[in-house]
TORRONU-654686 format. One record per residue (C-alpha): residue number from 1; x, y, z; residue in three letters. Coordinates in pm, whole numbers. Each point is the difference from the previous one (the first is absolute). Layout:
BEGIN
NUM X Y Z ALA
...
//
This chain:
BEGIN
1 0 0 0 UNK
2 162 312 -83 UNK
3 41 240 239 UNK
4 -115 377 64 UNK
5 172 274 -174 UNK
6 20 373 -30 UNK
7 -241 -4 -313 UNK
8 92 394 -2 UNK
9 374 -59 -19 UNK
10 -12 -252 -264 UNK
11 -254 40 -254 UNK
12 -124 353 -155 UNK
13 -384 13 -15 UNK
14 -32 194 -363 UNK
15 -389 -29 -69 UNK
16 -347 -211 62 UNK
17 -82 -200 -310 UNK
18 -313 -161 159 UNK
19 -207 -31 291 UNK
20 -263 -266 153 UNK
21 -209 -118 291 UNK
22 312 -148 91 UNK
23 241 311 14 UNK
24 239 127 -283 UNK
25 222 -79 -231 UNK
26 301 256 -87 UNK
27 311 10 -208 UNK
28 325 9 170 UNK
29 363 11 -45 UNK
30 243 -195 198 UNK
31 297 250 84 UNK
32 240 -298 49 UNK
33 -35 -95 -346 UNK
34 -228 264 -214 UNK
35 -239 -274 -81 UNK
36 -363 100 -65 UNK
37 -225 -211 159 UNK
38 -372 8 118 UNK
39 -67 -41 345 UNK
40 -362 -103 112 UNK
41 -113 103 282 UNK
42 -243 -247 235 UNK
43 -137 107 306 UNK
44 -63 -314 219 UNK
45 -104 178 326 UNK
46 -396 -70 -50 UNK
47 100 -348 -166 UNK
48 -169 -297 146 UNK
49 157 -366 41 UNK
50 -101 -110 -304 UNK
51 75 305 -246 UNK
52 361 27 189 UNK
53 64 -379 -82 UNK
54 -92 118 -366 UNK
55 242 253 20 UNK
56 280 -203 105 UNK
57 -68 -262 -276 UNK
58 -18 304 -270 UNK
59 384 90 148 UNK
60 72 -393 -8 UNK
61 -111 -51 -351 UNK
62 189 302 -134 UNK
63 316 -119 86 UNK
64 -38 -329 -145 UNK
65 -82 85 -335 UNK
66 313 126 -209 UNK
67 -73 89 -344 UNK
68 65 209 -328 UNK
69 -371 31 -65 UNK
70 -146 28 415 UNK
71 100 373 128 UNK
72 258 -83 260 UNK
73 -19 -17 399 UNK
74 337 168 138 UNK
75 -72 37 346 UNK
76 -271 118 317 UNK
77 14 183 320 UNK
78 -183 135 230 UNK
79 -120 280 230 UNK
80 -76 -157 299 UNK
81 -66 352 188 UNK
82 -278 115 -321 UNK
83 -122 -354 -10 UNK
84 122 -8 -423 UNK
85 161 -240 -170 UNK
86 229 32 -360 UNK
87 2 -179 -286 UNK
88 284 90 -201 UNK
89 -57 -79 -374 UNK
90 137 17 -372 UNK
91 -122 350 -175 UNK
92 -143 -74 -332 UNK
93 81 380 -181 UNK
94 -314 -47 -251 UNK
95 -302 -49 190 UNK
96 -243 -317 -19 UNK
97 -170 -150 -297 UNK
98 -403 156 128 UNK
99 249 334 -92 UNK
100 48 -87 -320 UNK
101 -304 -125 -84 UNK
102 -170 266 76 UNK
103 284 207 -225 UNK
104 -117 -216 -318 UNK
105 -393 41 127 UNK
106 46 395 -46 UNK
107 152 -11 -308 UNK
108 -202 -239 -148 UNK
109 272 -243 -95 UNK
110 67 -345 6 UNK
111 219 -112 206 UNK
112 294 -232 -252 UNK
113 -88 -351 -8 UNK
114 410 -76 54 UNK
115 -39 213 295 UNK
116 -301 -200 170 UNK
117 240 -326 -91 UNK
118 272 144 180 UNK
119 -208 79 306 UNK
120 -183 -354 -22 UNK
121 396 -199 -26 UNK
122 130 210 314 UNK
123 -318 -36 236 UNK
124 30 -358 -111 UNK
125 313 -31 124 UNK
126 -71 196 307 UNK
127 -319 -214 86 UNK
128 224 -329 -70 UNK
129 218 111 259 UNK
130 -267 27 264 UNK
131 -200 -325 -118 UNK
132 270 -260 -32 UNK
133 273 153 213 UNK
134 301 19 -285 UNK
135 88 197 -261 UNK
136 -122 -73 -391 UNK
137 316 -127 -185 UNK
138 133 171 -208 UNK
139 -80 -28 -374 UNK
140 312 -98 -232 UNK
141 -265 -29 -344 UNK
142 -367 101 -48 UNK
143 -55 -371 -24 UNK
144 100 -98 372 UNK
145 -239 -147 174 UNK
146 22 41 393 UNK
147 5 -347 227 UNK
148 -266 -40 232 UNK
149 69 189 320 UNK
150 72 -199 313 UNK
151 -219 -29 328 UNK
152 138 301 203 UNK
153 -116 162 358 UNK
154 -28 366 39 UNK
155 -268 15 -249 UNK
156 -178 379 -32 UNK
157 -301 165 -132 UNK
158 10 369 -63 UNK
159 -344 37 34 UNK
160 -72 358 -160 UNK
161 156 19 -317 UNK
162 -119 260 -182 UNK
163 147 284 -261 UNK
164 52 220 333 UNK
165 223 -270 182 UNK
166 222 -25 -348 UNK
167 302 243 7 UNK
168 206 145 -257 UNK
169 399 89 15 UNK
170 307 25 -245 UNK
171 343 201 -38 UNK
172 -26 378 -97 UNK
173 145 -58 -328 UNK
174 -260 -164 -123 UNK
175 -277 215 164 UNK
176 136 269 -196 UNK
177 -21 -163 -333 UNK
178 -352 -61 76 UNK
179 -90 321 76 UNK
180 180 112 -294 UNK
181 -171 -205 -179 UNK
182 268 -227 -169 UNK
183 -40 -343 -75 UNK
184 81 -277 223 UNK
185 -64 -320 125 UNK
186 -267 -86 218 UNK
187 203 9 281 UNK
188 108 357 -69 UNK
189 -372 93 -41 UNK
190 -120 -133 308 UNK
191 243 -111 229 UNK
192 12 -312 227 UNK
193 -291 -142 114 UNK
194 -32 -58 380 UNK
195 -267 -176 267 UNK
196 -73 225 271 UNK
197 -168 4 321 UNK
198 -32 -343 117 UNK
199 -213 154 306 UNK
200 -290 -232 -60 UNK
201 250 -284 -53 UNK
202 -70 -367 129 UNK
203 277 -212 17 UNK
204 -116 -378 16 UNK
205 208 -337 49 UNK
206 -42 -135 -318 UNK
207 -175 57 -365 UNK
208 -261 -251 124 UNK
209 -100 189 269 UNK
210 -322 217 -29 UNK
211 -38 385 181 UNK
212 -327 78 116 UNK
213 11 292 118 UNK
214 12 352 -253 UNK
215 -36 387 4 UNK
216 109 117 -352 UNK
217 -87 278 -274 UNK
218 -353 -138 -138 UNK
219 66 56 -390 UNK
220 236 -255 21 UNK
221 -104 -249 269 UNK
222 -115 -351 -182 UNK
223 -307 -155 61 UNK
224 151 -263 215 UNK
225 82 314 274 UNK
226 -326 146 -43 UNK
227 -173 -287 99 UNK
228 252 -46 310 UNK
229 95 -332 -135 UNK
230 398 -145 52 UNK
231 230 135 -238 UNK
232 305 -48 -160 UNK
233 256 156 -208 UNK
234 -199 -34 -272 UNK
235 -177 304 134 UNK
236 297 251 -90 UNK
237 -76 -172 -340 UNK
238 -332 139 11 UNK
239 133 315 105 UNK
240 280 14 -244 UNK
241 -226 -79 -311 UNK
242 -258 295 117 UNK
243 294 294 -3 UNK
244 120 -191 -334 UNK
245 -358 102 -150 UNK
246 21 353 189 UNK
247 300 79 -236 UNK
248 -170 -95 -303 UNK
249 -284 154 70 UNK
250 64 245 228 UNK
251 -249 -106 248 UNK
252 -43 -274 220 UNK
253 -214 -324 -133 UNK
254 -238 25 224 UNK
255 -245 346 75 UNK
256 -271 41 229 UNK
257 -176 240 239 UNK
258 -54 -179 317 UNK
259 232 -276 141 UNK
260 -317 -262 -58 UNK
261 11 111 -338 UNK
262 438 -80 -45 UNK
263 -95 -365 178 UNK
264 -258 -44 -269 UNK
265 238 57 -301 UNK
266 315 -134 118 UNK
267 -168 -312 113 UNK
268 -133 -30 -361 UNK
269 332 110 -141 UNK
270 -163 104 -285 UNK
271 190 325 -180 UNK
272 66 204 -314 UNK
273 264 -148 -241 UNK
274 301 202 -41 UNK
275 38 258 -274 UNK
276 108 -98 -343 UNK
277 323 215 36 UNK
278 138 -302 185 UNK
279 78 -406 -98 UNK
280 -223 -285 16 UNK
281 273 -148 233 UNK
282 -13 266 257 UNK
283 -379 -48 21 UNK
284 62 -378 53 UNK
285 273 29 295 UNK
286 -245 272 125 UNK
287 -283 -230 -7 UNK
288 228 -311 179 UNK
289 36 182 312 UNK
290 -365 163 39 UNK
291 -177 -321 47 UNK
292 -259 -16 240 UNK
293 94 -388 53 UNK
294 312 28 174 UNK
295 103 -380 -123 UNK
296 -25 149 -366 UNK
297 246 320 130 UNK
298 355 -25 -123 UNK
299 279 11 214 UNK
300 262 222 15 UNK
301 257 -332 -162 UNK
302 -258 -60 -232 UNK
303 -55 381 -103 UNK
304 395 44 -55 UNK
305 16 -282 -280 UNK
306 -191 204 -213 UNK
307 235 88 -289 UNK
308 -118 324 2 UNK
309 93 89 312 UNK
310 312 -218 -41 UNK
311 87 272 -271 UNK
312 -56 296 213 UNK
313 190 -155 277 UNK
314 316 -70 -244 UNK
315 -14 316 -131 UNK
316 4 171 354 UNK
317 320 -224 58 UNK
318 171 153 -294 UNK
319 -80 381 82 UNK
320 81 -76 372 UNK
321 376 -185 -199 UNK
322 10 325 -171 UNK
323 -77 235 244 UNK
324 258 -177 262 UNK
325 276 28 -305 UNK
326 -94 366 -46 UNK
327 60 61 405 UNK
328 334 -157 -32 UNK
329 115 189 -287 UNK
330 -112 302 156 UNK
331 197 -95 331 UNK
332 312 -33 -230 UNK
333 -19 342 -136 UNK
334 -9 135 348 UNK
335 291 -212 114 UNK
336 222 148 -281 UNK
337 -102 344 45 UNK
338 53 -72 351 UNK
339 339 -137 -42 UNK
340 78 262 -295 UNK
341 -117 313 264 UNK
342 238 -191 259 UNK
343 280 8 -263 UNK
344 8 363 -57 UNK
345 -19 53 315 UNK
346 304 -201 124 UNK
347 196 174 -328 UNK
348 -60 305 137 UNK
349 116 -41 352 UNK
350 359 -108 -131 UNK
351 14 320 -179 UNK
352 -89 177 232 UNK
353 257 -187 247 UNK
354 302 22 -246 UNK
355 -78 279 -222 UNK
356 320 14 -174 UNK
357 -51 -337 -154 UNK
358 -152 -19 -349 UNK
359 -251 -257 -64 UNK
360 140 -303 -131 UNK
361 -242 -29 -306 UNK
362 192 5 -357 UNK
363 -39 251 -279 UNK
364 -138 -90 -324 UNK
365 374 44 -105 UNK
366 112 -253 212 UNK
367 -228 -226 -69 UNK
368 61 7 -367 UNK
369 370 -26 86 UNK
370 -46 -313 209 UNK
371 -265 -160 -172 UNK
372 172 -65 -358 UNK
373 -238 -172 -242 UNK
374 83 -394 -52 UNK
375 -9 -167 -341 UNK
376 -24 -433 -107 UNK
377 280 -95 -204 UNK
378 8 143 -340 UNK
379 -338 192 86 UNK
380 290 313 -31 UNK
381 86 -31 -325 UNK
382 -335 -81 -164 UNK
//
């Protein structure tokens, strides 16, 4: 358990980004380091048993789950004297996906069907993480086919995925090409994907086990939750399939007035097909995870074998190849400037230590003089 800290001396509180019936959530800098995090802020004080044990799984959870595509847990602390409690978290720089939906809703745009592929691979990923407790190989062809996961403990269902829970971030570079509009890859355009706020996470024993107990966003619950019967991971699927449509569409599947209404419609799972701007196959995959039967539902393993999302994942592979090789180079150029700076700089102390000594470089006299052209045998004379 860590222990208590001068939060004052060590992080720099820079704005409030959000704020809920459980407290706030703010951007900070560590001093130590100049990292930009977000800290979120939980007051426990008028917590009872139950909601505290919640709490403590939420921090237990968070540390467990280390990957590119889940926004990641550094650390927590806490204020015993104000009764608050820190969650110390990965920044994503461009917002969440209900942002930029709502960007293509008011401009009356589609959003790219490559785009909604790239979102679909990377949640995948994400949610195959939490389900089956491993990380997706990764994909050497487009025609790989994954093995069958193993039986693993330490299972976990996020429980309210939705666009709002699905954050955005990427390098400066290329958030200045995109706001220049130049063209890029997908990565470039978007960003990395990221799972956020496992708050309403359940974390069972196995992927046989069944939760039975919910509270969730109710656009996206499936019928299974509505009707308070045990669920599975298969219910993320649900979930997952539902903010799928909402980028397509740009609105969720399922509409209604009155939460008797949403039951009604989702329990039917009866909604419009997609636009024609986008592929039969999207429609399909869509229409695998919104089942109302949850023995029809794909699985995450079963949902990553389709080859079109085995081509957006490869493709994200080679940008991320790219990207790293265009970091590296980068880091070269600075090391030789670096060392070229520390050059001139050391030149210019001996000068100034022994003035009266010219620099050793040669003339362009001398070095014609010393460096006499060289001919083959007989090449003289030709």
């Amino acid at each position: 358990m860590n222990k208590q800290r001068d939060e004052q001396a060590e992080y720099e509180v820079l704005e409030e980004i959000g704020r809920g019936s459980f407290g706030s959530v703010r951007r900070v800098v560590q001093i130590s380091t100049g990292t930009v995090m977000v800290r979120k802020e939980i007051k426990y004080g008028h917590m009872n048993v139950k909601e505290r044990q919640q709490l403590i799984a939420e921090c237990r959870i968070l540390s467990q789950l280390n990957h590119e595509n889940i926004v990641k847990f550094h650390s927590w602390d806490f204020d015993e004297r104000g009764q608050v409690l820190y969650l110390y978290m990965e920044y994503c720089s461009r917002g969440d996906l209900q942002k930029l939906i709502a960007k293509y809703r008011t401009e009356h745009k589609y959003m790219p069907e490559q785009t909604v592929w790239a979102v679909l691979a990377q949640l995948l990923m994400a949610l195959y993480r939490c389900h089956y407790g491993e990380d997706a190989v990764a994909l050497q062809t487009v025609y790989d086919r994954m093995k069958a996961p193993g039986k693993h403990g330490g299972i976990v269902i996020h429980r309210d995925l939705k666009p709002g829970n699905v954050f955005l971030t990427g390098d400066i570079a290329s958030r200045q090409r995109q706001e220049q509009h130049v063209p890029g890859s997908v990565l470039s355009s978007i960003g990395t994907v990221k799972l956020g706020d496992f708050g309403l996470a359940k974390a069972l024993g196995s992927s046989h086990q069944f939760a039975t107990t919910y509270v969730g966003t109710p656009y996206y619950m499936s019928p299974e939750v509505l009707l308070d019967q045990p669920y599975s991971p298969l219910s993320d699927v649900w979930s997952l399939g539902c903010v799928v449509y909402e980028m397509c569409t740009l609105k969720p599947p399922f509409q209604a007035k009155n939460y008797v209404e949403l039951q009604n419609k989702i329990q039917q799972g009866t909604y419009a097909p997609l636009p024609e701007y986008y592929s039969q196959g999207l429609a399909q995959i869509i229409g695998s995870m919104i089942k109302t039967d949850m023995k029809q539902r794909a699985s995450t393993f079963e949902l990553l074998q389709d080859i079109q999302v085995r081509t957006s994942r490869k493709a994200l592979q080679l940008e991320r190849f790219e990207r790293n090789l265009l970091d590296y180079e980068s880091e070269l150029r600075n090391i030789e400037q670096l060392l070229e700076k520390q050059a001139m700089e050391m030149e210019k102390q001996a000068q100034q230590q022994h003035p009266q000594q010219r620099s050793v470089r040669p003339s362009d006299s001398d070095y014609r003089r010393f460096t006499k052209p060289t001919y083959h045998w007989g090449e003289r004379y030709q």
